[in-house]
N, C-alpha and C positions, 0 to 999 in steps of 0.2 A: 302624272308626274311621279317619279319614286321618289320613295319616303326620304332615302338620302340628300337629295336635292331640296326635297320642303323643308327638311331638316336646316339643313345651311343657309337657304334663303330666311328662312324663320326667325331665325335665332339671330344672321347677318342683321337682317332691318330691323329688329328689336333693338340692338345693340346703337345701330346708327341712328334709329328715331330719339334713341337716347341723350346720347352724344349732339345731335343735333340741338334737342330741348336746353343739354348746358351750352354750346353755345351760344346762343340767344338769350339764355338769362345772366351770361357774363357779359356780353355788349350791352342790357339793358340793365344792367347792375353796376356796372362801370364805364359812365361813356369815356374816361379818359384813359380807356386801356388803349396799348397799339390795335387788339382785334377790333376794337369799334371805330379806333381811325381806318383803317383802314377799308374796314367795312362802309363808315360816309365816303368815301372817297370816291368808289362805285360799286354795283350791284356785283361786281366778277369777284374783288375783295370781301363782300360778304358771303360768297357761294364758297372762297376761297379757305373758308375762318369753320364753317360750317362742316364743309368737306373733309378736312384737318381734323377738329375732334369727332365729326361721324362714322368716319371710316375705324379711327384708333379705339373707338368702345366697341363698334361693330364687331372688328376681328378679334379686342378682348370678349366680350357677350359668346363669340361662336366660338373660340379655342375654352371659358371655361365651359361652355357646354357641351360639349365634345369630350372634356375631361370628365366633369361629373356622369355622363352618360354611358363611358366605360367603367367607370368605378359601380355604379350601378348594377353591371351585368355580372359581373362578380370574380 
């Protein structure tokens, strides 16, 4: 695989593992928020709640990495 692609893949699921973990400890931190209703309501609303902050730290996780990575080269 080139390095470029591990790169993005890497840094991408870092980010969304992330973001995943917060959302899961805001519906088990507040069951009365709309994410956790929405989430009891059914399994598609929790995939729906998850996907939503996993995606949004993922592509923040790989754009600052991407930045500090040129910043680096000099």
């Amino acid at each position: 695989m080139p390095s470029l692609i591990a790169f993005l893949i890497r840094h991408f699921a870092n980010g969304f593992l992330l973001g995943a973990a917060v959302a899961m400890a805001a519906i088990l931190m507040e069951p009365t928020s709309m994410a956790a209703r929405l989430a009891s309501e059914s399994p598609v609303g929790l995939l729906l709640v998850v996907f939503a902050l996993g995606s949004s730290l993922g592509m923040g996780s790989l754009a600052t990495a991407l930045w500090l990575d040129v910043d680096s080269d000099g």
